[in-house]
N, C-alpha and C positions, 0 to 999 in steps of 0.2 A: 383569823379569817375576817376580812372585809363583808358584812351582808351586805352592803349596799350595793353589791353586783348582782344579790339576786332580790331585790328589790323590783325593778324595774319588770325584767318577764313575768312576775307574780301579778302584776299590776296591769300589763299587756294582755294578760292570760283574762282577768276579770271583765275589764272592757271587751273583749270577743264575745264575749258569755252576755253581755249585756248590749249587746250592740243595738237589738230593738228598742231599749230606753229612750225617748224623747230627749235632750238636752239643747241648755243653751251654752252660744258661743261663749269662746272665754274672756273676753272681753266683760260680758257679766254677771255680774257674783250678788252675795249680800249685799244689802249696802251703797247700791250703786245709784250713781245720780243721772237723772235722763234728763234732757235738753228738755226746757218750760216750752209754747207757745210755736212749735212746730211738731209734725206728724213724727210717731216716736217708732222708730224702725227695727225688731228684733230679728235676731236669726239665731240658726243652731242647727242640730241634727237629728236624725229620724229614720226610720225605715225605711227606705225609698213609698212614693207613693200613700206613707203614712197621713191620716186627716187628722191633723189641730187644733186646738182654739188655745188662743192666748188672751190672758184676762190681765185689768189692771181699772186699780179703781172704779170699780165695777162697768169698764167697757170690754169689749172683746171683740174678737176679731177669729177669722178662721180658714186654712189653709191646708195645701197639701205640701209633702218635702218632693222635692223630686227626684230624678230617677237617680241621681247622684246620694242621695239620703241628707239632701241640704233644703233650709226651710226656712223663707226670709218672709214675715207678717209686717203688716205698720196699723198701728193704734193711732187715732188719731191726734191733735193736739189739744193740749191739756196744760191748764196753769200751775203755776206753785205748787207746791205739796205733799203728803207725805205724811208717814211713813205710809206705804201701801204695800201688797205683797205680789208681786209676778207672777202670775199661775199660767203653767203649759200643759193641757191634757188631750191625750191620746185615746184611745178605746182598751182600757186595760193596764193603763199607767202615766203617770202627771210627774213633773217636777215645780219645783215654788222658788221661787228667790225672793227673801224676806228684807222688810228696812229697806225699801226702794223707794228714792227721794225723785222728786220731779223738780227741776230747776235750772239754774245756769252752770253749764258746763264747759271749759277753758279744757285747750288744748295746749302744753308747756312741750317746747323741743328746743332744742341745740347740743352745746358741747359738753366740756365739764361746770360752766359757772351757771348755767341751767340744770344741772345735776347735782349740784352740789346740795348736800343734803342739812337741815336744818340744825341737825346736831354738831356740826362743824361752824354754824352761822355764830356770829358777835351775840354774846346775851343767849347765847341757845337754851343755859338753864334756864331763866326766866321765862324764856317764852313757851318752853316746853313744860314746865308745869303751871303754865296756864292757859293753855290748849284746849283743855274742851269743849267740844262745839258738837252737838248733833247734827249740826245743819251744814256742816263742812267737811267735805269727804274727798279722797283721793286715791290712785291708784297710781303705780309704774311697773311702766310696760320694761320686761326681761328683755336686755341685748339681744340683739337677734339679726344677724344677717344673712341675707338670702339672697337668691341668685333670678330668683320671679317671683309677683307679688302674691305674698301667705292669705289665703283664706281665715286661718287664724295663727291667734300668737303662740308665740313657741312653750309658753307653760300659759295652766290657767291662773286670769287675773285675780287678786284680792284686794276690795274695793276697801279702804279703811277709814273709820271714821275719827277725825280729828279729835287726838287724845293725848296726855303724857305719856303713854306705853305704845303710842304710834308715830307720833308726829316728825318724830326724829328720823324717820326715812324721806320725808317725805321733802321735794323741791323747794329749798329755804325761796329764793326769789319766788317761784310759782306759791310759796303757800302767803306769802305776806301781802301779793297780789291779792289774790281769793282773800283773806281774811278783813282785810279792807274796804274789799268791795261786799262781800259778808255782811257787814258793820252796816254799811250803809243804806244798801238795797234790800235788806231783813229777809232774803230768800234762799232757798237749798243750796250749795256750792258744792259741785265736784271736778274737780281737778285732773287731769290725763296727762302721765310726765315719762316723755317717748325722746330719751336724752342720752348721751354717748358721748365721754369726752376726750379730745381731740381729736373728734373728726369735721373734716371738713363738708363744707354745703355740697358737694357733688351726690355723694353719697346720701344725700336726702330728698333727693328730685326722682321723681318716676322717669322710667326708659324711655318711654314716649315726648317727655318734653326734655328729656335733657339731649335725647340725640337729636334733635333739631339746630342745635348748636354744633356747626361743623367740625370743631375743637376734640367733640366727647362723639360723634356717633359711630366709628371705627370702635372704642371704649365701650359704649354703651351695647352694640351689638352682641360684643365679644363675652362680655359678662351671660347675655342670654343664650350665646351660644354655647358654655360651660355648663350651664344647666341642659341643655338638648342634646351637645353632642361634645359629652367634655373632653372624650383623645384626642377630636380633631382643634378644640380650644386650646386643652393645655398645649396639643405642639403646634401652636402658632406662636403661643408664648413662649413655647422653648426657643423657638426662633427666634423672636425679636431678643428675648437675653441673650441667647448665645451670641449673636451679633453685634452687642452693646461688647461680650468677653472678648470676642477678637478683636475689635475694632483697639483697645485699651489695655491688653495684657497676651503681650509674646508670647507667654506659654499656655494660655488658656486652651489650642487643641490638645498639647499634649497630656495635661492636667484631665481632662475630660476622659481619660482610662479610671481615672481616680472612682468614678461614678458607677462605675462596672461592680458586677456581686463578684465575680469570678479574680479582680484585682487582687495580687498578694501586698497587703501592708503589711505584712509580718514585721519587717524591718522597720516601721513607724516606731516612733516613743509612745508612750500614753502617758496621759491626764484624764483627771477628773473634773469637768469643766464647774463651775461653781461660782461665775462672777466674771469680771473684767480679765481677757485673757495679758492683759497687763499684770495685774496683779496676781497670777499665780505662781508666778516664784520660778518662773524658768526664764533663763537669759536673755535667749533668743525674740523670746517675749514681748521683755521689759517696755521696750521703745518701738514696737512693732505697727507701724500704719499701712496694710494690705489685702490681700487675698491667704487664708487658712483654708486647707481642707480635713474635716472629719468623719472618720468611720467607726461604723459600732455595727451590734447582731444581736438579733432577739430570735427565740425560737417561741414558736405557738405549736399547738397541738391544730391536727384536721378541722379541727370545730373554730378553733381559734380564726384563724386564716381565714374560713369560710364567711366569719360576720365581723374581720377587722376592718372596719372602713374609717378612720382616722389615724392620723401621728400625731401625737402632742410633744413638742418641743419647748415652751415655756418662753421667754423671752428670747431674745439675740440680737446683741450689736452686731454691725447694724441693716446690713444688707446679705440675705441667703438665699441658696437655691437647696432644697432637698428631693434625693431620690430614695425610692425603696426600689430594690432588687431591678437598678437601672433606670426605672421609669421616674421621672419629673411627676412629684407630687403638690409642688408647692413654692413659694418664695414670699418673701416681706420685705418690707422694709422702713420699719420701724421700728428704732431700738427698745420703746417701752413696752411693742404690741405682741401678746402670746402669739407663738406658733402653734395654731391648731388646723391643720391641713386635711381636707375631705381625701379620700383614698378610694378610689374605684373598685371595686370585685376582681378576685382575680389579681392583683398585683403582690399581697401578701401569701405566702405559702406555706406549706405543712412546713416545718422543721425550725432550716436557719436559713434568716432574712437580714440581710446588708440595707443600712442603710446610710445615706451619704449626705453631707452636710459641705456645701461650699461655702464659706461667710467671706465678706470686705468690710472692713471696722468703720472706712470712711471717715479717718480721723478720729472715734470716739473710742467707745471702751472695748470694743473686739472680744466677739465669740458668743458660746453659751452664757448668758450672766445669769440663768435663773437657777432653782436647786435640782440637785439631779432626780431629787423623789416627786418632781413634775413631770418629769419626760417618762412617754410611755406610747402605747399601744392600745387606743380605745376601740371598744367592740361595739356592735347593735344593741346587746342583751344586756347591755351596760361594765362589761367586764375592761379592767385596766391591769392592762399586762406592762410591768415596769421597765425599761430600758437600763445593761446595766449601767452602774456610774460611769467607769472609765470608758474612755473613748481612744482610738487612735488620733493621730494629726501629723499632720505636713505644713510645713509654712511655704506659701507660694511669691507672687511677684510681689515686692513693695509698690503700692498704689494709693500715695497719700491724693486724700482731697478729694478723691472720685464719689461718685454715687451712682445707684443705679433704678431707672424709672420704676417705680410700683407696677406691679397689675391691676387690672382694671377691678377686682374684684377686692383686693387687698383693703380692709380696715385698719387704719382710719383714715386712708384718701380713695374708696372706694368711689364707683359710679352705683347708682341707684339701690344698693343694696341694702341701705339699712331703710328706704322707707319701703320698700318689698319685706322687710322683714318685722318692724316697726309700726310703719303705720299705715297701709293698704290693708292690716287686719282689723282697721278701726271702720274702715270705709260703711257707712250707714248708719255709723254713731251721729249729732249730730255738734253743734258746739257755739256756745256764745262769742270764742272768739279764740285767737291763737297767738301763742305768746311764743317768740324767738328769741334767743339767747347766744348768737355764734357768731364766728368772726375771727377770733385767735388764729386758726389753723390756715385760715383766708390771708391773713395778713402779708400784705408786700405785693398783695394781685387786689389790689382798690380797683382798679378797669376794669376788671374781669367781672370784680361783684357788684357792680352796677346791672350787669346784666344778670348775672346767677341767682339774685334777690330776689329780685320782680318774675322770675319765673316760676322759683321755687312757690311763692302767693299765689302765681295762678296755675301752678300744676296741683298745689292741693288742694285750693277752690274747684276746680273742677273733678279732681279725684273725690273729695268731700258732698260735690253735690250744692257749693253752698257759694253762690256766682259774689256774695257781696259781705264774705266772710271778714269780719274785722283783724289785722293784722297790727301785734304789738311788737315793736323791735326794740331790742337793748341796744342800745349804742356804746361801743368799747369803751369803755374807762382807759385811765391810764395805768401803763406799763413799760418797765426796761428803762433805758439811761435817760434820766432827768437833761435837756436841752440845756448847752453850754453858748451856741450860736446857734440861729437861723439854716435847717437843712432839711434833707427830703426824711422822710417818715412814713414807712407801710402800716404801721396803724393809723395814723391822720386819713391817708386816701383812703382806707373802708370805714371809717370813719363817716367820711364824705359819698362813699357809694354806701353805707345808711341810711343818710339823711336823704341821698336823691332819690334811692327808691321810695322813700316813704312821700317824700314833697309831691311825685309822683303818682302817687294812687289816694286815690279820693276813700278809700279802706284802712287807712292804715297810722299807728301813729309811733312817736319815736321816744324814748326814753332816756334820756341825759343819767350820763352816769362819770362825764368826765372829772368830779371832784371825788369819788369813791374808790378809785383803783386803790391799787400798791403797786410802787414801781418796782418793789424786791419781790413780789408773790403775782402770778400771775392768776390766785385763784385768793382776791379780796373777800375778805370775810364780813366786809358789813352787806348783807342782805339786806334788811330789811326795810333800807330806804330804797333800792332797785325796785323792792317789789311794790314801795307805797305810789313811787313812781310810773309803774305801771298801768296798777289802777288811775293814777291821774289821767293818764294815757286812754285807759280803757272807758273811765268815763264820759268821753267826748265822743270816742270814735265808737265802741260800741254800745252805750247809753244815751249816747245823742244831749247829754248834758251841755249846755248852751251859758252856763254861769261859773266856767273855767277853761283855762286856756292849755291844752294837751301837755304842754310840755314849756322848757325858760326861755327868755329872751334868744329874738332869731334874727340876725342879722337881714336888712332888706336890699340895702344902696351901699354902694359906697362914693359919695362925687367931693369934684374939688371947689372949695370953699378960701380963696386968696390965697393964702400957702399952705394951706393946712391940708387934708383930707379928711371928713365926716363921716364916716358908718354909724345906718340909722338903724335900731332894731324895732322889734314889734313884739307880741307878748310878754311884754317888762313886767306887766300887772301890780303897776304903780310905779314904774321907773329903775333904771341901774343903779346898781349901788359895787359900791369895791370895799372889800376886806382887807385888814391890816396896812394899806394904803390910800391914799388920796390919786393914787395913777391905779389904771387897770394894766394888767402885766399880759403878755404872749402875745402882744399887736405886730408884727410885720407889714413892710411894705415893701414889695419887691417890684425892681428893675428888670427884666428879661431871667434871668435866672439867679440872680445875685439878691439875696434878702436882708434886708436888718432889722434890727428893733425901733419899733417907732413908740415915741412918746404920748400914751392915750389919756386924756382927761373925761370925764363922766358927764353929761350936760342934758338929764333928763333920760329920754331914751335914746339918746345919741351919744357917740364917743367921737371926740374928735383928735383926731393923730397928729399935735402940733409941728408944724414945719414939714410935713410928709411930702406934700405936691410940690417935689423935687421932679427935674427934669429926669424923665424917663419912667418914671415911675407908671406902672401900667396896672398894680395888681395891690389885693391887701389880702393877709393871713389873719388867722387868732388860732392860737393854741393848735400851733402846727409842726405839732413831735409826737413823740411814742409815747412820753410821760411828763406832756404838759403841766406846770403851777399855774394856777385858775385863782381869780382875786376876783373875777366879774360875776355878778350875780342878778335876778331878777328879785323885786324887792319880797316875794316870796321863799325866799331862800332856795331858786333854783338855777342853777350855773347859767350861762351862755352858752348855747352852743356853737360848736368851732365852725369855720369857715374858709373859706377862701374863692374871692370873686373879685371881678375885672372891675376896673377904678370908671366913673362915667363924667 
């Protein structure tokens, strides 16, 4: 027997029993580090109407919760400092939160190379046994996606302090940021790391700024409407996919009996799905690029049925629609991303429950590919009723190449949901600055995130409360096929909508990282120059440090000079230089759409492109591919960043 199903109602059961207890949000814990030199903002929970006082450093402050049993004080502001203890008492009962550092606090978000954890970083042994810092503390906030923004986060936080038995969790880029800047500025550092990897920037904008974008506000709605009124949600979505199935596969009405509890597959084969439905060793199989459908049956018991409100499916190549007993619970499409599907009341029933699985491979590996002791039937009270192995199936139309649009709601190209589930339950925290790490998932839509960027800064500047909040941007490295000629490139263009949001706002600075990629691993393991880079970053734009220059050499001009053409840059910080050559490499000069390579010489902080101002010539590139070779450097050892701008 599994306890850990009866874990959770034990646990449920306790909290009821103590509900009058005073508590703070989960956001904070031991340990935890408060923003230095602004007003310090607590909340949590209480008895409705319950009276307060919150203590700290011996100020305090005092309050009522409200009728909701929620209870938000602000202490005032306070410098450096620490360790001090968080005291919350009631008339009859207090809670403490001990080792509570007062200082600068960074907020770390993006994909996986903002997630990517320390102990997977180049040198991680080194740097993890010698970690220990009291002054340097960190916390990650649990995936969490949601459908309106969370009050709190979905488990409570634990704040940790920088040590070899911890540090290894914790954001390799985000902690060598903080540690640097730690070093320098000798004050409390904690760190907030609200990161998901491969998802896109849609999915990190609140409702309200991202439907203001014509593009998302049908999306964005619809998302909201799934939480308020999700039969009339899900079947609008059943509509637009069913619509997508007719439009694209002949037999798509008739296959739609498939989806019925009452359908006899009797006559189906079965399998044990466990992987690439290629590789399971049946013929028909083998070389198969299409539409599959699958059926299976689980029985629950009255009680079961009554609190089963999830399917867990586990992964699937690469596009599905799932039903239980007829009704549309779900779909994805994602071949790396679990299927775990919310299931309304009432859909699952006493006994035996059908439920139906339509996949399209879309060219990749086709089917269930995760193990079958992941699919199951999750309950409220935490019970996991297992699905069994075998499945029926039917092989439907061949449909190579096709795909089919996500739901608005679907991780990891959702709309709004991970910062509803992420980071609207930070809302009141406060923060020295905020460090972005995304783009990968963006990539090929540069146009797009010129505009998606600059929003995202200022939906979380105003969700945060903090109008002049410092933004730090990683800018992609490189990735994927090493440039053989001059051609178009979707990491270059966001690349380029990087650097323009950032050139853009007078908050924000940008982080060169194009000599760190790996053009075979999209998730490069040297960290810890990203993050020293960073901090470079950080000390300008949120330190207002006036005696270093943000970020490497930045292209300003480019005009023609007798035949030649001159790009002048600015932040050399002592002039260009080129490695393993005497020519700088990834110069282009293009004619209306035709590019070549131009011949760059070094000349201070100018490069000039010999013989370039050829007739027609209107434009110049630098390092403009997916996995650019970079020779140009500022004489501080930090790359040039790429370009491309009209000749004058």
């Amino acid at each position: 027997m599994n306890t850990r199903f009866f874990v959770l109602p034990l646990l449920a059961a306790c909290a009821s029993a103590h509900a009058a207890d005073p508590g703070f949000a989960r956001v904070f814990s031991d340990h935890a580090v408060l923003q230095r030199d602004q007003p310090i903002t607590v909340w949590g929970t209480a008895d409705a109407g319950q009276a307060l006082t919150l203590t700290l450093n011996g100020r305090s402050v005092s309050g009522k919760a409200d009728k909701n049993g929620k209870w938000r004080l602000q202490l005032p502001a306070m410098p450096a400092g620490g360790p001090y203890t968080l005291d919350l008492a009631a008339a009859g009962s207090a809670a403490s939160l001990k080792d509570i550092m007062v200082g600068d606090v960074y907020l770390c978000s993006g994909q996986s190379n903002m997630e990517f954890a320390v102990r997977n970083a180049t040198n991680a042994w080194a740097t993890t046994n010698n970690s220990a810092n009291p002054r340097l503390r960190f916390l990650n906030v649990e995936k969490s996606s949601a459908l309106t923004p969370q009050d709190e986060l979905k488990q409570p936080a634990a704040w940790k302090v920088a040590g070899p038995d911890t540090i290894g969790d914790a954001s390799a880029v985000c902690y060598f940021m903080a540690r640097s800047l730690q070093q320098r500025y000798a004050v409390p550092i904690g760190f907030i790391n609200a990161s998901w990897g491969g998802t896109t920037i849609q999915g990190w904008i609140g409702r309200d700024s991202l439907r203001t974008l014509p593009a998302y506000t049908a999306g964005a709605d619809l998302v909201q409407e799934l939480a308020t009124q999700p039969a009339r949600a899900m079947g609008r979505e059943d509509k637009r996919v069913e619509a997508w199935w007719d439009a694209h596969d002949p037999a798509a009405a008739r296959e739609r009996a498939f989806k019925a509890p009452g359908f006899d597959d009797s006559a189906w084969p079965q399998l044990t799905p466990a992987g690439s439905w290629k590789d399971s060793g049946i013929p028909a199989f083998k070389d198969f690029d299409g539409v599959a459908w699958f059926r299976t049956t689980v029985d629950l018991t009255e009680a079961q049925a009554r609190s089963a409100n999830a399917l867990q499916l586990g992964p699937v190549e690469t596009y599905d629609t799932a039903w239980v007993n007829g009704v549309r619970v779900g779909g994805g499409s994602t071949g790396w991303a679990w299927r775990d599907y919310a299931v309304q009341p009432g859909v699952f029933k006493a006994g035996r429950n059908v439920i139906a699985l339509r996949v399209l491979n879309g060219g990749s590996a086709g089917g269930l590919t995760g193990q079958p002791a992941t699919r199951g039937v999750r309950t409220v009270d935490g019970q996991f009723v297992a699905l069994s192995p075998g499945w029926k199936y039917r092989l439907g139309t061949p449909l190579k190449g096709q795909s089919v649009a996500p739901s608005p709601w679907d991780v990891p190209t959702s709309f709004t949901t991970l910062y509803n589930g992420m980071l609207a339950p930070l809302v009141g925290y406060k923060f020295k600055l905020a460090a972005w790490y995304q783009g990968e998932s963006n990539a090929g839509a540069g146009e797009e995130y010129r505009t998606l960027l600059p929003l995202l800064m200022r939906d979380w500047r105003r969700g945060f409360g903090q109008a002049d909040l410092p933004f730090l941007i990683v800018q992609l490295p490189g990735y994927g096929a090493a440039p053989k000629s001059p051609g178009k490139s979707g990491w270059a263009e966001l690349r380029e909508a990087e650097a323009l949001s950032v050139k853009n706002d007078a908050h924000a600075g940008l982080a060169l990282t194009l000599d760190l990629g790996d053009r075979f691993d999209i998730h490069p393991t040297q960290k810890t120059i990203v993050g020293e880079r960073l901090a470079r970053a950080a000390r300008v734009v949120a330190y207002g440090d006036k005696d270093i220059a943000p970020g490497g050499p930045e292209a300003v001009a480019a005009t023609r000079e007798g035949g030649d053409i001159v790009v002048t840059f600015r932040q050399t910080n002592g002039g260009l230089l080129t490695y393993a050559s005497n020519r700088a490499i990834g110069f282009e000069t293009c004619a209306g759409a035709v590019c070549t390579y131009a011949d760059a010489v070094v000349a201070g902080d100018r490069v000039v492109l010999k013989g370039a101002n050829a007739a027609g010539v209107t434009q110049v590139r630098y390092a403009w591919a997916d996995a650019p070779f970079v020779n140009l450097f500022g004489a501080d050892d930090v790359p040039a960043a790429p370009f491309r701008m009209d000749v004058k």
